[in-house]
C-alpha positions in Angstrom: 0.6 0.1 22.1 0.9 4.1 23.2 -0.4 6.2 21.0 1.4 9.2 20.0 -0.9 11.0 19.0 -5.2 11.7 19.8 -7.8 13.9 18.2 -10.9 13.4 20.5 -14.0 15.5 19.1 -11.6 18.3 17.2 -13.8 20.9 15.6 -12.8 23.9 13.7 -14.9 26.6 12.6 -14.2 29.7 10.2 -17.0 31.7 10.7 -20.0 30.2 9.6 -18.1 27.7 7.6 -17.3 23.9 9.5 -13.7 22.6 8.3 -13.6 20.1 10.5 -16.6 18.6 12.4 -16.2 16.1 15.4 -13.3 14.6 14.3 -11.5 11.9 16.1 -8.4 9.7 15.2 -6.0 7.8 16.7 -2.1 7.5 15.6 -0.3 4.6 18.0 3.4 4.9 17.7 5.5 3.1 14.6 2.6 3.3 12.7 2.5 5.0 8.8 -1.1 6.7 8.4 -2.2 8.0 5.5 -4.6 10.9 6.1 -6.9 11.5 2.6 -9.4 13.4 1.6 -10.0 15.6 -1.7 -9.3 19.6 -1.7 -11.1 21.2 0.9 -11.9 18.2 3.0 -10.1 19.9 5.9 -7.1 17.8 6.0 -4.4 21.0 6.4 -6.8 22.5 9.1 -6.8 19.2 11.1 -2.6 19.3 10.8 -2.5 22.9 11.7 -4.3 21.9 14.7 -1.9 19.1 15.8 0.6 21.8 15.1 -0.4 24.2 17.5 -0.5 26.8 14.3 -4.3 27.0 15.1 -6.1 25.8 18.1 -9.4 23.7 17.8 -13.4 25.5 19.0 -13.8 22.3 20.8 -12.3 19.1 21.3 -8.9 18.0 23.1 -5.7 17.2 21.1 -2.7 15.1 22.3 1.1 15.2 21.0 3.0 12.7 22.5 1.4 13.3 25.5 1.2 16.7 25.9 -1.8 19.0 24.3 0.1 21.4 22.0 2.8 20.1 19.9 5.0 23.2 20.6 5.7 21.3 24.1 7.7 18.9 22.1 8.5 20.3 19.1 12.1 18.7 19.6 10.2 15.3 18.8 8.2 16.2 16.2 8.7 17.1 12.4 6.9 18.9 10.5 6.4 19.7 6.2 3.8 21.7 5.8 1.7 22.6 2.6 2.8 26.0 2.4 6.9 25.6 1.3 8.9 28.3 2.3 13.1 28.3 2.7 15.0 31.6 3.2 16.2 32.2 -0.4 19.2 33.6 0.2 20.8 31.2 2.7 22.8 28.3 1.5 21.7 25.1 2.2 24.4 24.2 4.7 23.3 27.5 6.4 19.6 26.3 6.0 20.1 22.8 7.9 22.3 24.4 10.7 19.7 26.7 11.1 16.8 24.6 11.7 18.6 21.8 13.0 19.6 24.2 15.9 16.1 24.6 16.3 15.3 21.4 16.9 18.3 21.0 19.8 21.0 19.8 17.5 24.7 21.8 17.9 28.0 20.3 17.0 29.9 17.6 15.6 26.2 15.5 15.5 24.2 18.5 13.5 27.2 18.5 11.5 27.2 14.4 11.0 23.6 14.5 10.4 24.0 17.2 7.2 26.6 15.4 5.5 24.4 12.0 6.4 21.2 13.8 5.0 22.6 15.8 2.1 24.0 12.6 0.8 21.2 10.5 1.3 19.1 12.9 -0.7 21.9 13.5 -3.6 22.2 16.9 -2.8 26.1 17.0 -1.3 27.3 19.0 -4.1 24.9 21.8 -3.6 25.8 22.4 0.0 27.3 25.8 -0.7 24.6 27.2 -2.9 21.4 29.7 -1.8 18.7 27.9 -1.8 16.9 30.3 -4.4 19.7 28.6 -6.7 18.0 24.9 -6.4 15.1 23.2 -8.4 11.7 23.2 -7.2 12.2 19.3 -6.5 15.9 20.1 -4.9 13.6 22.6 -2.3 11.0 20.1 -1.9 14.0 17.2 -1.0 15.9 19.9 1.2 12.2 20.8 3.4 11.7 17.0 3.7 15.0 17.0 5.2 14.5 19.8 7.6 11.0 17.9 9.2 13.6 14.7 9.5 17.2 16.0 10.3 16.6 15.9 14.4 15.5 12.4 13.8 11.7 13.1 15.3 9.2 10.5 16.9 6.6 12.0 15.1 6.8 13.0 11.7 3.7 14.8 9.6 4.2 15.3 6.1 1.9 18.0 4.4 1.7 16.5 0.5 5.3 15.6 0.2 5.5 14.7 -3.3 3.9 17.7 -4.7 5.8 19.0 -7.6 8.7 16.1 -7.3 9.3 14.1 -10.6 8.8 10.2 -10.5 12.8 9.3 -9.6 12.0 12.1 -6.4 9.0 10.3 -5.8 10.6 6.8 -5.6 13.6 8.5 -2.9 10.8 10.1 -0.9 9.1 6.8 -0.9 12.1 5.4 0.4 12.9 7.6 3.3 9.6 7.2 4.4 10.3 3.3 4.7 13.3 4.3 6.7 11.2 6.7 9.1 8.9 3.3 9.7 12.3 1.1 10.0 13.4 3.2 13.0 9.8 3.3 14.6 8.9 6.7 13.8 5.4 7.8 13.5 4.3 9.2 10.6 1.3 10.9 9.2 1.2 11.6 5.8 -1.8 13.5 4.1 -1.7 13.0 0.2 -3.6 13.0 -3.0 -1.9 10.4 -4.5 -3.5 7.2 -4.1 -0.9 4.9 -5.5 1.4 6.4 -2.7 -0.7 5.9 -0.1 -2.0 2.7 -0.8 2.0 1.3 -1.1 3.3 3.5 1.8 0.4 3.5 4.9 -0.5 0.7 7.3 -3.5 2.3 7.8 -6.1 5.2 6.3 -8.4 7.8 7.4 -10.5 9.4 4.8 -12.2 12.5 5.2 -14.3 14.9 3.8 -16.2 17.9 4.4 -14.5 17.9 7.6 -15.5 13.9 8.8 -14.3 11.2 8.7 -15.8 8.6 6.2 -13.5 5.8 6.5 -10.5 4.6 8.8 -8.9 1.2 8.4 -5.9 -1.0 6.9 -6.0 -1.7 2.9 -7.1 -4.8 3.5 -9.9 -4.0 5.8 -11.0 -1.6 3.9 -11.0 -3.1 0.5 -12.9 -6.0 2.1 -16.0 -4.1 2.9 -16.9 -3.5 -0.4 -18.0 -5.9 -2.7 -17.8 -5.0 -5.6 -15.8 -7.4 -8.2 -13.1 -5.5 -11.1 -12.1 -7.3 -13.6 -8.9 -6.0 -14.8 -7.6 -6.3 -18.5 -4.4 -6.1 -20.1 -3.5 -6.2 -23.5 -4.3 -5.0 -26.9 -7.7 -4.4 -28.5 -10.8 -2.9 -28.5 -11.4 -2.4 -25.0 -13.8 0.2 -25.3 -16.6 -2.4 -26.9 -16.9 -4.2 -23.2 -17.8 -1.3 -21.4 -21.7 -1.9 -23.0 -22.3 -5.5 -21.8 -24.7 -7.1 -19.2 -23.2 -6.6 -16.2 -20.5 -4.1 -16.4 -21.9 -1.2 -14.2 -18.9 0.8 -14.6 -15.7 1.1 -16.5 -12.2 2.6 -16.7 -10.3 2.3 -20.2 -7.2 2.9 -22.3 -5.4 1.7 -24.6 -3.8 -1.3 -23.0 -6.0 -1.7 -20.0 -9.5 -1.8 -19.1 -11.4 -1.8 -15.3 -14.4 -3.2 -15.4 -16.7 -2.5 -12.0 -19.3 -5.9 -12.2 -22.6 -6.0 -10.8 -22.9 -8.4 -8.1 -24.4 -10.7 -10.3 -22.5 -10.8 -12.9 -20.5 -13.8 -14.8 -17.0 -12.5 -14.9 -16.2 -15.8 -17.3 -18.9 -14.7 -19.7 -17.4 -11.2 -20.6 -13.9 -12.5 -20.2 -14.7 -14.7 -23.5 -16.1 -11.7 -24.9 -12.8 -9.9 -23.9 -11.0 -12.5 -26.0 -12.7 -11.7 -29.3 -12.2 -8.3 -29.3 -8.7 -8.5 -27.7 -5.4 -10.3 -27.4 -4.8 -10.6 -23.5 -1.7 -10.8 -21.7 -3.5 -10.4 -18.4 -6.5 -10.9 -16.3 -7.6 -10.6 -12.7 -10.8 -9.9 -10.6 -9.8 -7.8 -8.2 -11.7 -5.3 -5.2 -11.6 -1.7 -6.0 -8.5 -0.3 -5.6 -7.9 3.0 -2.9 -8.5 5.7 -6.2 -11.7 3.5 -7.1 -12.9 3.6 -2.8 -11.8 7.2 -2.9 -14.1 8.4 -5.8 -16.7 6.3 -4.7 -16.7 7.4 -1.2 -16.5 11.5 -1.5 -18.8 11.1 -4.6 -21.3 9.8 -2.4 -20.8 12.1 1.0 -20.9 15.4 -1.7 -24.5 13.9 -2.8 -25.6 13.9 0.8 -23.6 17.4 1.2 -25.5 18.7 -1.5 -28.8 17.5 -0.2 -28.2 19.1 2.9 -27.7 22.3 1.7 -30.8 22.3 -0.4 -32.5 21.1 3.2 -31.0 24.1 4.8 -31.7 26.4 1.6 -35.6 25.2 1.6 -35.9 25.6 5.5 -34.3 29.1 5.0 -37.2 29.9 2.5 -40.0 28.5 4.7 -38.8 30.3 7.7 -38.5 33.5 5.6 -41.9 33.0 4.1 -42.9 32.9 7.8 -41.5 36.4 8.9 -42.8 37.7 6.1 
């Protein structure tokens, strides 16, 4: 399968500062990816890169072929972080503006609009500025401008910041549609849930590397840890304390409980029945949020260590001088 797009050894400094550090990933083509990491991880600086906004210290990067996306920036689309529209152009005027970009003109820029505006509820608002919209009309109306020339490569900067769940759920959708037509899409989010439901595959990073790349299910499957998940109502909060829960997630009408590898799931799912009435139970793996935590919480230990290292060996080496 070609892949559409390569990262081969990309780093990226800021003056003494790393943001991204040997990184390498590849995207074939038709393929959702969903690229995580927590703030700071280096995530934007890594798209910027493929974007040709910044250019990498070392490493090579590839866009459909070609080492800097503005080569084909026809067949690529593009919502980044930072949103920005030209408040005092309508939204028609918004569309035809980028779309012309892009290498649309004509009856088919103007059959896309209309296509796109309805598909996105926002037909009626054709005619008005842009500063006029809702923050979630802006955000639907910059998805739209990354899609409206109908890309091979799409990268989506957290798209569902700021939208409200019934955005969310449209968003969600056009992003199956993207994969239905065999566009490639790479889409960096915090949002677990999303990701989990949307990508055929992950990369997580942080502090600039990459810590774990893989489908769902071969990701979850290298960890063995057992949750047993609880629904109902009760007092939850009392199995959080017994043999063999090592960790634990409650509210009020569910509880994740991490188990110890030796633990007897039966045994504290009989205690769960005295202090609860159940209308649900299941031992799952961890889910993405669960591998997420665990993952980053682990790399900031070793982070942290390091910099003490580096700290101590600037003390020693300054004790030396001296």
């Amino acid at each position: 399968m070609t892949d559409v797009l390569t990262l081969t050894d990309v780093t990226k400094r800021f003056g003494r500062f790393t943001a991204v550090d040997r990184f390498s990933l590849r995207v074939p083509a038709g393929e959702v990816l969903g690229f995580l990491g927590p703030n700071g991880a280096g995530k934007t600086t890594t798209i910027r890169m493929v974007m040709s906004i910044i250019y990498p210290d070392e490493g090579e990067i590839s866009v459909l072929g070609q080492p800097r996306a503005s080569q084909v920036k026809d067949r690529v689309g593009y919502l980044p972080e930072e949103r920005g529209l030209y408040r005092k152009m309508t939204v028609d005027q918004t569309l035809r503006y980028f779309g012309r970009l892009k290498g649309l003109h004509g009856h088919a820029l103007s059959r896309r609009i209309a296509e796109c505006l309805e598909r996105v509820e926002l037909q009626d608002w054709r005619r008005k500025r842009t500063e006029a919209l809702s923050k979630g009309m802006q955000q639907k109306l910059q998805f739209l401008i990354a899609i409206l020339h109908e890309p091979e490569l799409v990268i989506l900067d957290e798209p569902f910041a700021g939208l409200d769940p019934l955005n969310i759920e449209l968003l969600k959708a056009l992003i199956d549609e993207l994969r239905g037509r065999r566009a490639t899409v790479v889409l960096s989010t915090h949002q677990m849930e999303q990701a989990q439901r949307l990508c055929d595959r992950i990369v997580l990073i942080n502090r600039g590397r990459k810590l774990i790349e893989g489908s769902m299910h071969e990701i979850r499957s290298r960890f063995t840890t057992r949750m047993l998940v609880l629904e109902g109502e009760g007092d939850f909060e009392r199995l959080t304390h017994l043999p063999g829960v090592v960790n634990a997630h409650v509210t009020t009408a569910q509880a994740r409980l991490e188990l110890d590898d030796g633990a007897d799931p039966s045994a504290i799912l009989k205690r769960a029945v005295d202090v609860a009435r159940l209308s649900r139970f299941e031992i799952q793996r961890p889910d993405l949020q669960e591998i997420f935590v665990r993952l980053v919480g682990a790399d900031r230990q070793v982070g942290a260590g390091d910099a003490g290292d580096e700290a101590e060996s600037g003390v020693t080496a300054a004790r030396r001088t001296n």
